[in-house]
C-alpha positions as CSV (number, residue, x, y, z in Angstrom):
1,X,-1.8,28.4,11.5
2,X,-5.1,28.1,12.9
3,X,-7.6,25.8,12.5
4,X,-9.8,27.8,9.7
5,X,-6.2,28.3,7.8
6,X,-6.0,24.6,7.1
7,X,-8.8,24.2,6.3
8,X,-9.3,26.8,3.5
9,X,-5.4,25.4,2.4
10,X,-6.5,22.0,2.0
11,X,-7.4,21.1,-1.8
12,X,-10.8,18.8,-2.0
13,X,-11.1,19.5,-5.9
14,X,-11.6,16.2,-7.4
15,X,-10.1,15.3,-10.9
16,X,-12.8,14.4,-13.1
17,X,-10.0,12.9,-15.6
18,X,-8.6,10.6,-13.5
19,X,-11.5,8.4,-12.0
20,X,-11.8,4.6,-11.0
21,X,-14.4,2.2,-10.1
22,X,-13.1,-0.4,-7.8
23,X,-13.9,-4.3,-8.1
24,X,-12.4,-6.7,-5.6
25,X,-11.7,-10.0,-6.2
26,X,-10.6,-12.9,-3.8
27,X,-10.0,-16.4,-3.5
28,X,-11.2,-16.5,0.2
29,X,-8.3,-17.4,1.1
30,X,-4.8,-15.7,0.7
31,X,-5.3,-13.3,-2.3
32,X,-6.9,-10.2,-2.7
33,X,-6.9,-8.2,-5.7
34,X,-8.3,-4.9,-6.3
35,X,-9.2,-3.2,-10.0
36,X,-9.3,0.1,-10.6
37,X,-11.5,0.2,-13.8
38,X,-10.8,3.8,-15.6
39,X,-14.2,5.5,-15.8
40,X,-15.5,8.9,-17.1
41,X,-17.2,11.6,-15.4
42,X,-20.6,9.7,-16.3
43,X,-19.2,6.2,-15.0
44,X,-19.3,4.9,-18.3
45,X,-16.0,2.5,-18.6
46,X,-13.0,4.5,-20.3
47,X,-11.3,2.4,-22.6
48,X,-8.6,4.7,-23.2
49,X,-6.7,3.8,-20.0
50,X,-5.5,0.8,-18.6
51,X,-6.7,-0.7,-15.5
52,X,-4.4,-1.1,-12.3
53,X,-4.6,-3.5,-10.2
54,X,-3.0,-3.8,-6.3
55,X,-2.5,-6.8,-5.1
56,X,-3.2,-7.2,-0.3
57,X,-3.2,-10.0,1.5
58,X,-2.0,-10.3,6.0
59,X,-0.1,-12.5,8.1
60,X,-0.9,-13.0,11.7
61,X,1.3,-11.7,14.2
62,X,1.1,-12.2,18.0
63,X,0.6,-8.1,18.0
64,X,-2.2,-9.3,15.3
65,X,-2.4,-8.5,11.1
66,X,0.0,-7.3,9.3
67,X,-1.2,-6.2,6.2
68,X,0.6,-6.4,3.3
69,X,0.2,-5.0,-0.5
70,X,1.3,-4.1,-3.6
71,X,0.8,-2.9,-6.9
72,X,0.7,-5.2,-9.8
73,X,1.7,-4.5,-13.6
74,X,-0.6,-6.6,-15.1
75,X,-3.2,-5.9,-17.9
76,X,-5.5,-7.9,-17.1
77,X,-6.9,-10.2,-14.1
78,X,-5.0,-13.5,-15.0
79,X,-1.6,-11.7,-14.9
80,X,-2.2,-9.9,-11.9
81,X,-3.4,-13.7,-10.1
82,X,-0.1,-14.6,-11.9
83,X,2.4,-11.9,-10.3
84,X,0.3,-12.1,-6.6
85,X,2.3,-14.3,-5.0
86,X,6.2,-12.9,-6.3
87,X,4.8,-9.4,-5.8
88,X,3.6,-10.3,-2.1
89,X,6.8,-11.9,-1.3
90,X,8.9,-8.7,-2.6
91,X,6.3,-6.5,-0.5
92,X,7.2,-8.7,2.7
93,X,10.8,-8.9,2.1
94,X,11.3,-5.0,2.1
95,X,8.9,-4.4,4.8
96,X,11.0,-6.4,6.9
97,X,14.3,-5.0,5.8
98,X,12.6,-1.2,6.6
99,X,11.8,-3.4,10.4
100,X,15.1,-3.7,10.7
101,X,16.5,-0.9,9.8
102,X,14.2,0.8,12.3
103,X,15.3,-1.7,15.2
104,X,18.8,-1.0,14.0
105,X,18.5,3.3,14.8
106,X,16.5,2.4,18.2
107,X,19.3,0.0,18.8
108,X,22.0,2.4,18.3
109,X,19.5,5.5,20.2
110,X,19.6,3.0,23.6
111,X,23.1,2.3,23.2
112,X,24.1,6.1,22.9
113,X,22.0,6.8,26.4
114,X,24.1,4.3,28.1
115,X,26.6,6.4,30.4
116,X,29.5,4.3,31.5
117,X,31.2,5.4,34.2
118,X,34.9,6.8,33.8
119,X,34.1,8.1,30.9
């Protein structure tokens, strides 16, 4: 497929029933939260739908950040400061079981290049 195929495959339609405006708030120190505030095709708030809010916060590495985030059921800003902290530890708990499951299959790719002789 050339380049002027994907390019006329690609869809850039935008759905006009399913926009956000996006506040961030912080703490400056661990927590960052962002709102997605429903709006309508004039930006005017729409009250019909819920706000979501996604929780992100990093840990330093010696390879540097490592971001982490997730989304949090809340309906408003005090439950989603509420469920930051279990949410973030759930987030880091199965990004380092999918770390080790990775480690695990490149473990078990080196140990099936090994050739031992007599065999």
């Amino acid at each position: 497929m050339s380049i002027d195929e994907q390019e006329q495959s690609i869809d850039f339609s935008v759905n006009k029933k399913n926009l956000y405006r996006e506040d961030s708030i912080t703490d400056l120190n661990v927590a960052s939260i962002r709102r997605l505030i429903p709006v309508n095709i004039d930006g005017s708030e729409d009250k019909s739908r819920t706000p979501l809010y996604f929780g992100h916060t990093q840990l330093m590495s010696p390879q540097g950040p490592i971001p982490i985030h997730a989304r949090l059921t809340a309906n408003n800003l005090e439950e989603a400061i509420d469920q930051f902290p279990q949410a973030m530890s759930l987030a880091l708990d199965e990004m380092m079981e999918k770390i080790m499951k990775l480690q695990e299959e490149e473990q078990k790719k080196k140990d099936s290049r090994i050739i031992v002789p007599g065999r």
